[in-house]
BALOBA-1460 file (C-alpha; in Angstrom, 3 decimals):
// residues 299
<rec num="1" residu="x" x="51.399" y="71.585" z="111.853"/>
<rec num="2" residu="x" x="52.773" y="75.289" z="111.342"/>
<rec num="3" residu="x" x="56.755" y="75.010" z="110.411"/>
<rec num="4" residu="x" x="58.816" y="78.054" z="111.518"/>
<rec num="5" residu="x" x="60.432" y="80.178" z="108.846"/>
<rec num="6" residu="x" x="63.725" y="78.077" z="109.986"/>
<rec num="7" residu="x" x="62.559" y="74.804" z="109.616"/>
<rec num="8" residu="x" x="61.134" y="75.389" z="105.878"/>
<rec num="9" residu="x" x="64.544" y="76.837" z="104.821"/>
<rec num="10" residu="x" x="66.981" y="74.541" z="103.219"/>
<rec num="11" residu="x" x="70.070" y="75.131" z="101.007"/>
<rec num="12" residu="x" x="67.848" y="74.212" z="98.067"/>
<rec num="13" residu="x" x="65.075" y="76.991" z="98.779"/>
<rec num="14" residu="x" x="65.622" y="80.399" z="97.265"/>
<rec num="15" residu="x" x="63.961" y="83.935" z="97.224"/>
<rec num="16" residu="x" x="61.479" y="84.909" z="94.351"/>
<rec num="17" residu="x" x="62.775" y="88.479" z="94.189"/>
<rec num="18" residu="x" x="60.928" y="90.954" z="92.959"/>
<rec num="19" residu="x" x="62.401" y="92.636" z="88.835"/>
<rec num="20" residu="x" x="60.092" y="95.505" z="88.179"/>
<rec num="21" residu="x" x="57.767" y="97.599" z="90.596"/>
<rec num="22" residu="x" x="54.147" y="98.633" z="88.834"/>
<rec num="23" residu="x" x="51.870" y="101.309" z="89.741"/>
<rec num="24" residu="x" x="48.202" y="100.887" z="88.265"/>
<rec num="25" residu="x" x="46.668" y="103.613" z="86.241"/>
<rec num="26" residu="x" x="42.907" y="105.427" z="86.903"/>
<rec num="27" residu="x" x="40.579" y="104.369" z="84.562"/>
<rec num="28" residu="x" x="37.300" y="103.485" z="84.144"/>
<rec num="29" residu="x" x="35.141" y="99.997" z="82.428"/>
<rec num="30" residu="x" x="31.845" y="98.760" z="82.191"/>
<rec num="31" residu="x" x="29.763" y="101.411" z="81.974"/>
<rec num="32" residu="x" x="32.014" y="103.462" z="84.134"/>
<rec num="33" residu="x" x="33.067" y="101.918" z="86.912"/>
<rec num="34" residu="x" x="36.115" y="103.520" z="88.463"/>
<rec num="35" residu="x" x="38.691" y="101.464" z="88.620"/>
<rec num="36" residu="x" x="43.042" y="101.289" z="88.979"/>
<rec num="37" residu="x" x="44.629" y="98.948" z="86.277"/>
<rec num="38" residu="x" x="47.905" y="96.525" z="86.984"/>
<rec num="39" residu="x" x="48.253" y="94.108" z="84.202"/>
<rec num="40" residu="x" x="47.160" y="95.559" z="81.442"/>
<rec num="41" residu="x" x="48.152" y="98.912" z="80.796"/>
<rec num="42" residu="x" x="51.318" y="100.262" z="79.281"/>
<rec num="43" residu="x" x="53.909" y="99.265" z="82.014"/>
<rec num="44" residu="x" x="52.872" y="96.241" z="82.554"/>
<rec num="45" residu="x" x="50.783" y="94.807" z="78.981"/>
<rec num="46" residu="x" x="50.564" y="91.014" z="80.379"/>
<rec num="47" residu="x" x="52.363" y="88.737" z="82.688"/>
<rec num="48" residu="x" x="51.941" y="85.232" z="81.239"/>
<rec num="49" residu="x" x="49.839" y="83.598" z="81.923"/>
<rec num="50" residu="x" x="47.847" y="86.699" z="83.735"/>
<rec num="51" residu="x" x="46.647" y="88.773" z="80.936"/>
<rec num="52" residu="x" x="44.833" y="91.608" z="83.297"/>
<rec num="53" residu="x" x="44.549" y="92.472" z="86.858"/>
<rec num="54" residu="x" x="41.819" y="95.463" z="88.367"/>
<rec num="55" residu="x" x="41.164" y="96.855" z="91.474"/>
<rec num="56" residu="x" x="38.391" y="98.448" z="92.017"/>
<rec num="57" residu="x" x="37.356" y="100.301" z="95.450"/>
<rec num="58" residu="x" x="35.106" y="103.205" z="96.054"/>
<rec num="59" residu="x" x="32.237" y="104.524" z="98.458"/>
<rec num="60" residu="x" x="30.743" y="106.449" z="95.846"/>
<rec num="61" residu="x" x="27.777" y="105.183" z="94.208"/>
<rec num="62" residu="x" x="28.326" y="107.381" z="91.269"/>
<rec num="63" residu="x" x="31.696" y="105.460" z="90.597"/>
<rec num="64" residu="x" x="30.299" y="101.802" z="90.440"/>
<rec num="65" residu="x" x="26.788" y="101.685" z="90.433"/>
<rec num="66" residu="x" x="26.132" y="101.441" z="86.617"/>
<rec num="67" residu="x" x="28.139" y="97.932" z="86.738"/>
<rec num="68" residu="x" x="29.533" y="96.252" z="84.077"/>
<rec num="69" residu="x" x="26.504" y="95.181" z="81.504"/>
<rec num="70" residu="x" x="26.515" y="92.530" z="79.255"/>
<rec num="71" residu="x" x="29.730" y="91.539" z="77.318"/>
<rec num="72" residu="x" x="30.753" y="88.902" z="75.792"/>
<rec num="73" residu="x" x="34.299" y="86.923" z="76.211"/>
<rec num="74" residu="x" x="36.212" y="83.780" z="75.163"/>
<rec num="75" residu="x" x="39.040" y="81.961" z="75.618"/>
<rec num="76" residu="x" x="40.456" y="82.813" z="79.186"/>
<rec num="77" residu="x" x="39.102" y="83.084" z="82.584"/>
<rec num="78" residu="x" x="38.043" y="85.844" z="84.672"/>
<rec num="79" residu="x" x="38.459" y="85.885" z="88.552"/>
<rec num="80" residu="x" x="36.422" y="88.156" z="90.258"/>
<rec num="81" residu="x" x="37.451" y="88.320" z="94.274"/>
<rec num="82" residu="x" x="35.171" y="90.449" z="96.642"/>
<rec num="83" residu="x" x="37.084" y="92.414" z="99.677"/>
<rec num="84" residu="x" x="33.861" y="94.668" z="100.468"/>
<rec num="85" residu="x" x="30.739" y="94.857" z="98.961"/>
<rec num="86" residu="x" x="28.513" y="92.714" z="96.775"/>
<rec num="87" residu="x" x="28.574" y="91.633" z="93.199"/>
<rec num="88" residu="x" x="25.409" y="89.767" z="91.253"/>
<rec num="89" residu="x" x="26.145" y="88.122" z="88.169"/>
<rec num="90" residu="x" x="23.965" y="86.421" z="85.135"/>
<rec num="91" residu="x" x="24.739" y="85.381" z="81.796"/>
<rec num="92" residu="x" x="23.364" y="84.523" z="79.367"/>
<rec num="93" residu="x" x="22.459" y="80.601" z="79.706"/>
<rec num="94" residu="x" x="20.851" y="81.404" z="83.022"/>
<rec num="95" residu="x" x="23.535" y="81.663" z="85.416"/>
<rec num="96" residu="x" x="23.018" y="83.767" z="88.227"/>
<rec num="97" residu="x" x="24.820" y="84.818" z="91.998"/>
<rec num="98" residu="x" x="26.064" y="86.807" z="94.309"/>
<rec num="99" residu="x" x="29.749" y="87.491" z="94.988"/>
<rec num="100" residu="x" x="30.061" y="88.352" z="98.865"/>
<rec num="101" residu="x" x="32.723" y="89.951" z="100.587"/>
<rec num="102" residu="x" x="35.378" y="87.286" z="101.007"/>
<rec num="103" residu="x" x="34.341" y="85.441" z="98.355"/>
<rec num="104" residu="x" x="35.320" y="84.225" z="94.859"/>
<rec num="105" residu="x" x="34.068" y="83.529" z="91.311"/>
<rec num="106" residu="x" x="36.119" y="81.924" z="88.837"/>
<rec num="107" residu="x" x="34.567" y="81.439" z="85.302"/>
<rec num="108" residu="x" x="36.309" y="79.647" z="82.640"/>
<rec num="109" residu="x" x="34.860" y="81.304" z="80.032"/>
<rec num="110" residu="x" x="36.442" y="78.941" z="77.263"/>
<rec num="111" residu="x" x="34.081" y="79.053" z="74.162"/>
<rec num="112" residu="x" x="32.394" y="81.930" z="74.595"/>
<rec num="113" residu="x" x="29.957" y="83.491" z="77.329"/>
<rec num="114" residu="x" x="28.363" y="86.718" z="77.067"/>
<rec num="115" residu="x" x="28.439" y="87.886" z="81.080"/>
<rec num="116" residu="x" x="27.093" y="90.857" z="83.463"/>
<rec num="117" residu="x" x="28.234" y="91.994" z="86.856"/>
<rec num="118" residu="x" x="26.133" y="94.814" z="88.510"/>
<rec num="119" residu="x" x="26.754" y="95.803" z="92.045"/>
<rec num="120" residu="x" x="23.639" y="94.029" z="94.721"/>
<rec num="121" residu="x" x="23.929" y="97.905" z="96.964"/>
<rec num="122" residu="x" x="23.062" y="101.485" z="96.271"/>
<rec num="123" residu="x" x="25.718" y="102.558" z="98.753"/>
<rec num="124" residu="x" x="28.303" y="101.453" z="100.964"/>
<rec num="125" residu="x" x="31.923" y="100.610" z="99.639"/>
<rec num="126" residu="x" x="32.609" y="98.319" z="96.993"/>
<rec num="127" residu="x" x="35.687" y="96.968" z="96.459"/>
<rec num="128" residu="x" x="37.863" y="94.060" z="95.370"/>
<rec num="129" residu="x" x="39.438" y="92.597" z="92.102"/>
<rec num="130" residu="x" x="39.589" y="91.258" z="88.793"/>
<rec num="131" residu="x" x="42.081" y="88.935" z="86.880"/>
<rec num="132" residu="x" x="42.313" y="87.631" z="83.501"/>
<rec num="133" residu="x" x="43.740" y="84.288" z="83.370"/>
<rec num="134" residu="x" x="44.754" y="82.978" z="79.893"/>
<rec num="135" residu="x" x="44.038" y="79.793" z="78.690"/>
<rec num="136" residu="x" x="46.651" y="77.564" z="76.880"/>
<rec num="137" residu="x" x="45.290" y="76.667" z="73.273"/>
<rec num="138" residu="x" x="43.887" y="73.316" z="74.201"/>
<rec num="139" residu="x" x="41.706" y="74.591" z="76.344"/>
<rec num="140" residu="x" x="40.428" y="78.358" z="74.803"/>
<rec num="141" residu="x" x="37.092" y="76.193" z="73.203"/>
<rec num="142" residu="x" x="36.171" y="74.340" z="76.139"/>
<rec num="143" residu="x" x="32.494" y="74.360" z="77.795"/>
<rec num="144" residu="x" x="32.048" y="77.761" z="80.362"/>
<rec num="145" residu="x" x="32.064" y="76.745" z="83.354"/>
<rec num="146" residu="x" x="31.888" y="78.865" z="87.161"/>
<rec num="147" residu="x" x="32.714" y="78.272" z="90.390"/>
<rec num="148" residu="x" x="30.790" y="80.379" z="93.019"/>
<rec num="149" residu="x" x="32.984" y="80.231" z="96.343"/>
<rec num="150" residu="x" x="31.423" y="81.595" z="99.602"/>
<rec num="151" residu="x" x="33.717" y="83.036" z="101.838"/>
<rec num="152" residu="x" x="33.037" y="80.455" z="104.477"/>
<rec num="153" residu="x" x="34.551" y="78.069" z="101.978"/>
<rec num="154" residu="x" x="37.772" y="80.164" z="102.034"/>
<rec num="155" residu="x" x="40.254" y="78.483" z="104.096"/>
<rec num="156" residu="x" x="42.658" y="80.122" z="106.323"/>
<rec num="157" residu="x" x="45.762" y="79.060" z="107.846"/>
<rec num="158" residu="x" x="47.902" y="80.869" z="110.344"/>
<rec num="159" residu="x" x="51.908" y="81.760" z="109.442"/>
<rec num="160" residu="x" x="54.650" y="83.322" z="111.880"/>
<rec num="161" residu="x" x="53.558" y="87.249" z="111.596"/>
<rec num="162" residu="x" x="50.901" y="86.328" z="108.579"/>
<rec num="163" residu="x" x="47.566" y="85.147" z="108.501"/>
<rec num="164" residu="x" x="46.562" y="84.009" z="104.493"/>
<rec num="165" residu="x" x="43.089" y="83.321" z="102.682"/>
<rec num="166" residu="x" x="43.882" y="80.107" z="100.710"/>
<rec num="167" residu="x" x="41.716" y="80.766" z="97.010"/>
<rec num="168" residu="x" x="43.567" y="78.756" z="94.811"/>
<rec num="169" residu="x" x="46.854" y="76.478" z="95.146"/>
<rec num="170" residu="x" x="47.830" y="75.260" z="98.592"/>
<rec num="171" residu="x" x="50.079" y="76.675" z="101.817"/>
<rec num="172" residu="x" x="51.294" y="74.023" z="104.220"/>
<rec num="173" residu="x" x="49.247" y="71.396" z="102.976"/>
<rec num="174" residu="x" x="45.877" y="73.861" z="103.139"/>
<rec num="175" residu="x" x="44.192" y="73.540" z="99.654"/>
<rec num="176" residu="x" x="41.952" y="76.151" z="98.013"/>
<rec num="177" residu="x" x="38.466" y="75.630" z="96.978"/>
<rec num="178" residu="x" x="39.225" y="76.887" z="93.664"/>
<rec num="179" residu="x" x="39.771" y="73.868" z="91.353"/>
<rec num="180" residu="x" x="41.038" y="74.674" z="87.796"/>
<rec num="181" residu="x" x="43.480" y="72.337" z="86.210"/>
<rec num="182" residu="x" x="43.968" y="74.304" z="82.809"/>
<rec num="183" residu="x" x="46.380" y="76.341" z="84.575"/>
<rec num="184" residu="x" x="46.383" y="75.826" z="88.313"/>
<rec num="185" residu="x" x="47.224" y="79.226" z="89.269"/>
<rec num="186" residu="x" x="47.957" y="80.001" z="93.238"/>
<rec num="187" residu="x" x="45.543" y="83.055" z="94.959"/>
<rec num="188" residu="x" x="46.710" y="83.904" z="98.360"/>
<rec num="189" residu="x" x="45.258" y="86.989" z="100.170"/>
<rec num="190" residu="x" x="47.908" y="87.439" z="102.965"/>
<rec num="191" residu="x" x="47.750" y="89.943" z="105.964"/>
<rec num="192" residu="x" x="50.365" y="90.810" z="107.433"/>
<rec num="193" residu="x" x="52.057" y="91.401" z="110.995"/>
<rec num="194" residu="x" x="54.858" y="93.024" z="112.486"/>
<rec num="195" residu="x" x="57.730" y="91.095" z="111.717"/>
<rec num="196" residu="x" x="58.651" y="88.484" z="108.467"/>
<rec num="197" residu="x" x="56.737" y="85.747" z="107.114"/>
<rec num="198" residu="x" x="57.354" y="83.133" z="104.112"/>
<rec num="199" residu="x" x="55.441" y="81.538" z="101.846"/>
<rec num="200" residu="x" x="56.286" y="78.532" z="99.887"/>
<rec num="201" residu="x" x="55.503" y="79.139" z="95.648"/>
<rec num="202" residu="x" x="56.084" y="76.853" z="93.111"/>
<rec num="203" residu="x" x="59.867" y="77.129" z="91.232"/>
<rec num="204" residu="x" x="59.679" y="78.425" z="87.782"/>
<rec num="205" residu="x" x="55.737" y="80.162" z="87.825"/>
<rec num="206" residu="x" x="55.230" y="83.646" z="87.388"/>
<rec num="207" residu="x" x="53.338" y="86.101" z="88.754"/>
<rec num="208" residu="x" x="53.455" y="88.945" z="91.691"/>
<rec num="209" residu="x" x="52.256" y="90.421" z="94.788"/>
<rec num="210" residu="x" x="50.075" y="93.444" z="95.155"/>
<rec num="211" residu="x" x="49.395" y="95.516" z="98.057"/>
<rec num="212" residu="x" x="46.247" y="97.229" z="98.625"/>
<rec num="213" residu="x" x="46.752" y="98.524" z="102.075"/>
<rec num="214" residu="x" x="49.896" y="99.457" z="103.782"/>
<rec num="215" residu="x" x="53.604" y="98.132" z="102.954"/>
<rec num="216" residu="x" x="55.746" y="96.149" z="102.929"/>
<rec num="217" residu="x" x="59.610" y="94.447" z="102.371"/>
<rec num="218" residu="x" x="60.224" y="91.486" z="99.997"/>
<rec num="219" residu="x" x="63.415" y="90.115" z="101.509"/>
<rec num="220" residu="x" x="66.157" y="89.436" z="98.578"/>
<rec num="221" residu="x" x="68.085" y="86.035" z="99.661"/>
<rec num="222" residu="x" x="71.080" y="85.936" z="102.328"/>
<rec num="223" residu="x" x="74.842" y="84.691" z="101.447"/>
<rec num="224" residu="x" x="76.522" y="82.567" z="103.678"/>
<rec num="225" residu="x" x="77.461" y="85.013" z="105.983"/>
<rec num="226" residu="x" x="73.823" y="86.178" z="106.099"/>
<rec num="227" residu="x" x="73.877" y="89.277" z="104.390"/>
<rec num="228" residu="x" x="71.685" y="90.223" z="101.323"/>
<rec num="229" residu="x" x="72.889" y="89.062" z="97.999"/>
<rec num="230" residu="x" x="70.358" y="91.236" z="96.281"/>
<rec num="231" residu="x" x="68.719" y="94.327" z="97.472"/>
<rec num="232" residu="x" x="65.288" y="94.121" z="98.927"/>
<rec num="233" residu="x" x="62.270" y="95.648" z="97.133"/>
<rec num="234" residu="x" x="59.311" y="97.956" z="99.329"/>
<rec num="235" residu="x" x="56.526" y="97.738" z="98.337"/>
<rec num="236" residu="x" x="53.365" y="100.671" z="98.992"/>
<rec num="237" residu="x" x="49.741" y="100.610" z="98.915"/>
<rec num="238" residu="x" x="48.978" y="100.419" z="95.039"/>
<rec num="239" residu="x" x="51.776" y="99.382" z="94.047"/>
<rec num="240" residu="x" x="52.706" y="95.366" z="92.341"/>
<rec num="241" residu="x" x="56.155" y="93.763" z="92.040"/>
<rec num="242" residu="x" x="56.232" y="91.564" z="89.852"/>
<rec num="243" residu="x" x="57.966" y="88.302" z="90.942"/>
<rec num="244" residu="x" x="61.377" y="86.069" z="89.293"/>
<rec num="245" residu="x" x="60.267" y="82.526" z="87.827"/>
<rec num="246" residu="x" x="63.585" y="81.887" z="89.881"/>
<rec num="247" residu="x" x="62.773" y="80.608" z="93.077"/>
<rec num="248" residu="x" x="60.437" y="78.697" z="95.339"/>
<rec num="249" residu="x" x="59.602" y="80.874" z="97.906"/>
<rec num="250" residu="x" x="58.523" y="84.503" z="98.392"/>
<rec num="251" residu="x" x="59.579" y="86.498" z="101.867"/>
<rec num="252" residu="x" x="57.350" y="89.478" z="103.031"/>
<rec num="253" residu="x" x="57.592" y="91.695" z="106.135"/>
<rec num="254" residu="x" x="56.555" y="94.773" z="107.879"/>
<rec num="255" residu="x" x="56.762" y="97.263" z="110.985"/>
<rec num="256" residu="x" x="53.164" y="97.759" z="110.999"/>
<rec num="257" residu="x" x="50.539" y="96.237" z="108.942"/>
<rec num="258" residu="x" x="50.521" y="94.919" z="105.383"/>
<rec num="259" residu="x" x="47.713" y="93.419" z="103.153"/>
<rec num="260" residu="x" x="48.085" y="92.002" z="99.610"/>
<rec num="261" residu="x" x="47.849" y="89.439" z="97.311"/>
<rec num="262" residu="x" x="50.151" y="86.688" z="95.951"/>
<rec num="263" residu="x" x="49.685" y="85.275" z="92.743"/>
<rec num="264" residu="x" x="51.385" y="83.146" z="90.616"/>
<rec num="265" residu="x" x="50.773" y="80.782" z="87.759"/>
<rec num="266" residu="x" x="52.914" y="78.712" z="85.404"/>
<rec num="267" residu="x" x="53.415" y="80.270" z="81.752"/>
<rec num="268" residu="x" x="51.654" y="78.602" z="79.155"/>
<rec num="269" residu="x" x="54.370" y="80.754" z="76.483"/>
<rec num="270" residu="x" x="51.954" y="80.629" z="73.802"/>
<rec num="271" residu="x" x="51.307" y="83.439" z="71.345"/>
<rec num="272" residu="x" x="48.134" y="86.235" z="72.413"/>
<rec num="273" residu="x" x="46.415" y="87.768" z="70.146"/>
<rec num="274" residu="x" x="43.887" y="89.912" z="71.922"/>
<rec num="275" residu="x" x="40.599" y="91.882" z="70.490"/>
<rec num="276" residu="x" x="39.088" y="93.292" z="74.227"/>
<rec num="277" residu="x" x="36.920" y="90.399" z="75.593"/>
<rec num="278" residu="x" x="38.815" y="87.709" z="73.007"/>
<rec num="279" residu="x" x="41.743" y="86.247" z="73.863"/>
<rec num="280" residu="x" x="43.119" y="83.346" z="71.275"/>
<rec num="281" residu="x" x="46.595" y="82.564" z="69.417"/>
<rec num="282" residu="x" x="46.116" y="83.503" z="65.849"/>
<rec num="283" residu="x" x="44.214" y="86.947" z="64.283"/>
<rec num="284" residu="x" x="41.754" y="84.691" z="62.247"/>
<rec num="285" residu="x" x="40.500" y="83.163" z="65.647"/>
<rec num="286" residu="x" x="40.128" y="86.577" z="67.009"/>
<rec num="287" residu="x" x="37.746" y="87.305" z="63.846"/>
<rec num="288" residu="x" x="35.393" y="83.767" z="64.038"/>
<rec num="289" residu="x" x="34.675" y="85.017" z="67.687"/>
<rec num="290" residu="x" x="33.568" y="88.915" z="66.854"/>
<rec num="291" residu="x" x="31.982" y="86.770" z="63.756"/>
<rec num="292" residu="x" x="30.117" y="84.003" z="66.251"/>
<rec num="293" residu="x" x="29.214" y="86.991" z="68.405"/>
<rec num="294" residu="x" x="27.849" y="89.632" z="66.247"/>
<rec num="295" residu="x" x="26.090" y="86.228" z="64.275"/>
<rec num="296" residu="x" x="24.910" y="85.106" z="68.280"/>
<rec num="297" residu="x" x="26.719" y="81.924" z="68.215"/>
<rec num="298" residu="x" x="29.866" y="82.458" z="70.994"/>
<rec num="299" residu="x" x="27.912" y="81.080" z="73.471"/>
């Protein structure tokens, strides 16, 4: 059953608002594919427990079609979401796919995996994103592990004004195919309508929404006499607000049209030392995995 926006308010529920606005930077990985980065770049260096975010679109062979080759990581997990396009991946115990449009891979790369994704076209446009998701320390040598979700698999479940792609976590009782209990992060990919929409988050997790075509408001929460205790935040095309761990609830609208993505994650406030692909708490981890990797023993 689909509750109205009045019906999941109570005096309990609050507003994440959003405490900083981030625009990506152009840059380029791989071997050169064009890309914007979020998380990760000097405004923005992390956003525990999300460690990197990239979005990538282009209709220019010449700006993805050399890929990203093989490389080698450990001790986090990379999310690779497809919005247009196709993506084949291998590694290198013999894992291999394709990524569709509206589809999802999430590989827990714990131990060590040395992994390649190369674009399956020679034209067309090719777009969609990338997260790094730490892992907490308990969990950074644990077995690699994927899973390949076909956009079929996606679920989606209707809102007032919002229609949302359930990846990972749950709305209204609608779980996610994505299943990954080190730190149960929530993926949403929510369109938007004309008018305001809600969606229920978890009270104390991080994380943020980015929009990747049009705008949109993130409505601050109401006093008693209704007005705004807090300003609202707009948000553009390319840009990402990052979210308060206050709050259970995040409140979106629009005039016209609005896609983006909601994500959010609990912290796992651990130290992070990072080398590139290597992700781990202490410097002397950081050098066993160059050492296991340059000796060919990370994965």
């Amino acid at each position: 059953m689909i509750m109205s926006t009045t019906m999941l308010a109570s005096n309990q529920d609050s507003n994440k608002r959003v405490e900083k606005v981030v625009s990506g930077i152009a840059t380029s990985d791989g071997a050169g594919v064009s890309l914007t980065r979020i998380i990760g770049q000097p405004d923005l260096p992390r956003l525990d427990p999300f460690l990197m975010l990239d979005f990538f679109g282009s209709d220019n062979p010449g700006e993805y079609i050399a890929g990203f080759p093989a490389h080698p990581h450990r001790g986090f997990q990379t999310v690779t979401y497809m919005l247009a396009g196709k993506m084949r991946h291998k590694d290198s115990v013999g894992n291999e796919g394709v990524i569709e449009a509206g589809g999802i891979q999430w590989m827990n790369a714990g131990k060590g995996i040395i992994h390649e994704e190369m674009p399956e076209q020679e034209e067309g446009l090719l777009q969609g994103f990338q997260l790094w998701v730490n892992l907490p320390a308990s969990e950074k040598m644990s077995s690699p592990n994927y899973q390949d979700i076909k956009p079929d698999e996606v679920p989606e479940v209707s809102l007032p004004n919002a229609t949302v792609k359930v990846l990972a976590g749950s709305v209204q009782g609608t779980r996610g195919p994505v299943k990954t209990a080190a730190v149960s992060p929530s993926f949403y990919d929510v369109t938007l309508k004309q008018g305001e929409t809600e969606i229920q988050l978890e009270e104390g997790s991080s994380g943020f929404v980015y929009v990747y075509e049009g705008q949109c408001n993130t409505k601050a929460n109401s006093d008693e006499n209704g007005s705004s205790s807090d300003s609202n935040t707009a948000l553009k095309s390319g840009e990402l607000g990052v979210l308060s761990n206050a709050g259970n609830r995040i409140v979106l609208s629009t005039d016209t049209q609005c896609k983006c993505i909601v994500v959010t994650g609990q912290p796992i406030n651990e130290p992070v030392v990072q080398y590139g692909p290597f992700v781990m708490n202490t410097q002397q981890e950081i050098i066993k995995a160059f050492n296991d990797y340059q000796s060919g023993t990370l994965a």
